[in-house]
Structures are given as structure tokens and as C-alpha cells.
N, C-alpha and C positions, 0 to 999 in steps of 0.2 A: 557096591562101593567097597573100596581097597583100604582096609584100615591102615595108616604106620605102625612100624614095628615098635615093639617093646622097649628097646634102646631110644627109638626116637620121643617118646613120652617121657622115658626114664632123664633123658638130656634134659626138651623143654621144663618140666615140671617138678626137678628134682635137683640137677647137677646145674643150673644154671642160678639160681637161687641159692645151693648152696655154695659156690663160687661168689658168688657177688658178695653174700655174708664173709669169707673168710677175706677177700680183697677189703674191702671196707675195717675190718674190723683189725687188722692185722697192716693195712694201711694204717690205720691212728697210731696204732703201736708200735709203727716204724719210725715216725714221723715222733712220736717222741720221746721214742730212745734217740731221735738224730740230733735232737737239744742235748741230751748229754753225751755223745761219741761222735764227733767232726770225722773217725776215720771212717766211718759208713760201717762197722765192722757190726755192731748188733742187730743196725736197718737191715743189713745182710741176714743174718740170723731170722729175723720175720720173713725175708725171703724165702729163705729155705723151709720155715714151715708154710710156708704159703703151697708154694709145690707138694710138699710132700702130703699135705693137706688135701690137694685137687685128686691127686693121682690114686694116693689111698679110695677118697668118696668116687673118683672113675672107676676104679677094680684094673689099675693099670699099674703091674710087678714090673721091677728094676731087676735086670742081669747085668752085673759089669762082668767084661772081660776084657781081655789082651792085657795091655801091660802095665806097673803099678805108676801111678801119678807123680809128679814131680815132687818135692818135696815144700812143704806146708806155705812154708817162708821163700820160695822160689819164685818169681813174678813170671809169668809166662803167657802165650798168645792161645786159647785153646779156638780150636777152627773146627766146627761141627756143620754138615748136611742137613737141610730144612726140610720137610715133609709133612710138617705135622704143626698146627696152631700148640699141641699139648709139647713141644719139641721145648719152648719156654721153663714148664716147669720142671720136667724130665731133665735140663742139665742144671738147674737148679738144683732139686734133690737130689742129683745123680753124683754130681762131683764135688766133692767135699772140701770146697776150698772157698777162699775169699774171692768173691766172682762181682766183675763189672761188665756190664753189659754197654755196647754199642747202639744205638739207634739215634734216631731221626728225632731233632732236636724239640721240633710240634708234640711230639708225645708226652712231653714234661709238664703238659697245658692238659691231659687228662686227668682228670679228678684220681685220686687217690696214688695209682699206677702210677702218674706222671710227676704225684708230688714227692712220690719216693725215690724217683728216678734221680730229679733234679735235687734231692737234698742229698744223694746218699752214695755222689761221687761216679757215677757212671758217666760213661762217655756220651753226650748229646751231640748230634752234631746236624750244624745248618749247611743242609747241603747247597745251598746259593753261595757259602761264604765259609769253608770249612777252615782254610787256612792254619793259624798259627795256635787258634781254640783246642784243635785237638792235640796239637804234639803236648801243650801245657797240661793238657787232661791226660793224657799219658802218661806226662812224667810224671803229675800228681799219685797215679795211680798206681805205676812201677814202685816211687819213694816210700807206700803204703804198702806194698808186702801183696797186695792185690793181683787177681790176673784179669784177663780179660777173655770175654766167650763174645762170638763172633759166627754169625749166617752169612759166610760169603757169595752163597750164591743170590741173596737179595731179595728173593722171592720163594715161595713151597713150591714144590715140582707137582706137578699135575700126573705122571706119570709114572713117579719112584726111580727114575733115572737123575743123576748127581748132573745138577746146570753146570757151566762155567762159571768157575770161581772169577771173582773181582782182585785186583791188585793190588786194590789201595790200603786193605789190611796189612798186607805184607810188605808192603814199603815202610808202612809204621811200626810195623817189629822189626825191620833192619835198622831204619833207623835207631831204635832204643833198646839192640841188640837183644830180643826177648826171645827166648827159644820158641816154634812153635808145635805146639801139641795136638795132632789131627785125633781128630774125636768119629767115629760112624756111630750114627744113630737105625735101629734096625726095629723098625714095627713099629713106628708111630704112625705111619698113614693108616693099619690097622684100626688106631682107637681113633682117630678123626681124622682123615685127608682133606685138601682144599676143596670145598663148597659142598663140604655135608654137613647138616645140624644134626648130626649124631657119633655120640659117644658109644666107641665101644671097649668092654675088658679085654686086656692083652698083657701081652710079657714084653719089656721095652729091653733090647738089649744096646749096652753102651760099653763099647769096644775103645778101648785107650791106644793109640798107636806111640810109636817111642817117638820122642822129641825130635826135630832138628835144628841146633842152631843155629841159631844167624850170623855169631861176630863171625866178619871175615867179609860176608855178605855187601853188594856193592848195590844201589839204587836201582841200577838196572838188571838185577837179579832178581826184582819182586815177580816178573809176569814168570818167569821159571821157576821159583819156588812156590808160586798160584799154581801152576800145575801140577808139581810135583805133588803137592798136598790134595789136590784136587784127584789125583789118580791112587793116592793110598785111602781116601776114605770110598772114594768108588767100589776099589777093590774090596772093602770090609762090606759095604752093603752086597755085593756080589757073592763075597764069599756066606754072608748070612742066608741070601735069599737061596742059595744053593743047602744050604745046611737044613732052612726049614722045606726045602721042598723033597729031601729026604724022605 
């Protein structure tokens, strides 16, 4: 008989328990700090130690590199590569900014996660009926100094190869002229890829690529600039997996 590995015990029986404690508990205390700050701005803050929280009790180290972040009070589109369930808290703690996140409007109806979502100014969105919900959530979002982080490709990759980016993100940064900020995420399917109950310690490296603006930008510009963004974060996963295979 084949025992699981050490990781895998260490997941079920440790890291999974103590996640649920720091979600709950850090969910209350988002939830009301969101009675005193409408701008989502300290529910934010519980966010960020929620991440750094996870990653720390994972044994999963942040590298940033490439180039420095936009500045503080700048609203912008940041567009990161999926591979990793941990990919969540990793841009969380990672970038240091007032961050709203995109998803699927059913998740606001999860206990804790969902009540923070829906209190704390992120983008929800029904996708049967997305409509005019989002641009108003956008621009709420712009008006607050807020950016927004974004998985375009919709799903984790099973392979560590970058999907096709979706367009609809960047139709809504041309739209509300937001510059957009490609982000490569490099080692997260190391500490968990899709359909493993196992955590592992690793170095996450989070490569910041420089900006590119939108004004100027025309609607049917969004599936050209999906790709264009779609091929510089490729490149950085490319260029990483090359650097660790060194």
C-alpha cells in the first residue's frame, strides 16, 4: 500500500483548516470594516492579509520583477495568466495596490468570499445579462482610485501553456480608457495546478510588464490588443520557464 506524500497530509490536515480559519475570520472583519468604508478600501486591506496569510502558512515566497507598477492613485486594467487555484492570493499580496476583482456574479452568494465580494465594490457579473451592470461597476471603480485584476483566459491551464485571452476585458478598458498592465505569473502550478489536493513550497515570481494605453484605442481594437497582451505575458512565462530550466 502506497502512502500519499507529506504535502498531501500537510494540505488535507493543516493548510486547509487553516485557510478556512483565516477566510472566516478575516471575512467578519471585512465585512465590518465595509459599514464604515463604502470605498471597499480597508475590506481591501483584509484581503491582502488574507493572501499573504495563505502563502506565508503554504511556504510559497513572492519575487517581483520587470518593471515598477503604475502609480498608487492611477486606475488601471492589470491582466494576469491563470494556472494556479493559489494565483488568487499571489496577486493579492503581490501587488500593492487597491485591487477589484472580476467574476461571476453566483460567487457573491458564497458564504464569507462572496459576502466580501458583493460588499466591497468588485466587479460581479451575470453572465446571462451583463450589459450596462458592468460599465456602471467600472466606472464606480475607476472614480475610486481602484484597479482591476483580471484571468482572461477563464479557466487554469492544464498544461502551463497561456489559453486565448477573451476580449471582453479589453473592450471595457478601451471603453474607460484604462491603461492595461500585463502581469506573468511564473510557478504557481508548482505550489497547486488544476486537479491536485496538494500544496506545495515554491518561489512565485510576478513579472510586471510596462503599460499600454488605450485612449486612442477604437472598439474594434479589443481582439488586437487580447492578443497583443496575450503574447507579452506568454513571452514572460517563456522567458521564466527558460531561466528556471537553467
Amino acid at each position: 500500500m502506497r502512502f500519499p506524500p507529506f504535502h498531501w497530509w500537510r494540505t488535507v490536515f493543516f493548510l486547509i483548516p487553516a485557510i478556512t480559519v483565516y477566510t472566516i475570520v478575516l471575512g467578519i472583519v471585512s465585512l465590518v470594516a465595509g459599514l464604515f468604508d463604502g470605498s471597499g478600501r480597508l475590506p481591501h486591506k483584509c484581503a491582502q492579509w488574507w493572501g499573504r496569510a495563505i502563502l506565508f502558512t503554504s511556504g510559497v515566497r513572492l519575487r517581483p520583477t520587470g518593471q515598477p507598477l503604475p502609480p498608487d492613485d492611477k486606475s488601471c486594467v492589470f491582466v494576469a495568466n491563470h494556472s494556479s487555484i493559489y494565483d488568487t492570493p499571489i496577486v493579492l499580496a503581490g501587488i500593492p495596490r487597491q485591487l477589484r476583482i472580476m467574476a461571476k456574479a453566483a460567487l457573491g452568494y458564497v458564504p464569507f468570499i462572496g459576502w466580501h465580494l458583493s460588499r466591497s465594490g468588485h466587479v460581479l457579473v451575470n453572465r446571462r445579462n451583463p450589459g450596462a451592470g458592468i460599465f456602471k461597476r467600472m466606472q464606480r471603480m475607476a472614480r475610486s482610485g481602484a484597479s482591476l485584476i483580471i484571468f482572461p483566459e477563464g479557466s487554469r491551464t492544464t498544461d502551463g501553456q497561456v489559453q486565448a485571452f477573451k476580449a471582453g476585458i479589453f473592450l471595457l478598458a478601451i471603453e474607460h480608457k484604462l491603461p492595461v498592465v500585463p502581469i506573468t505569473i511564473s510557478g504557481s502550478r508548482i505550489v497547486m495546478p488544476k486537479g491536485r489536493l496538494m500544496v506545495c513550497p515554491a518561489t512565485v515570481e510576478i513579472m510586471v510588464h510596462d503599460a499600454i494605453p488605450t485612449a486612442g484605442l477604437q472598439r474594434q481594437d479589443a481582439r488586437k490588443l487580447a492578443r497583443q497582451v496575450q503574447d507579452i505575458i506568454a513571452s514572460g512565462v517563456k522567458m521564466a520557464n527558460g531561466a528556471m530550466g537553467q
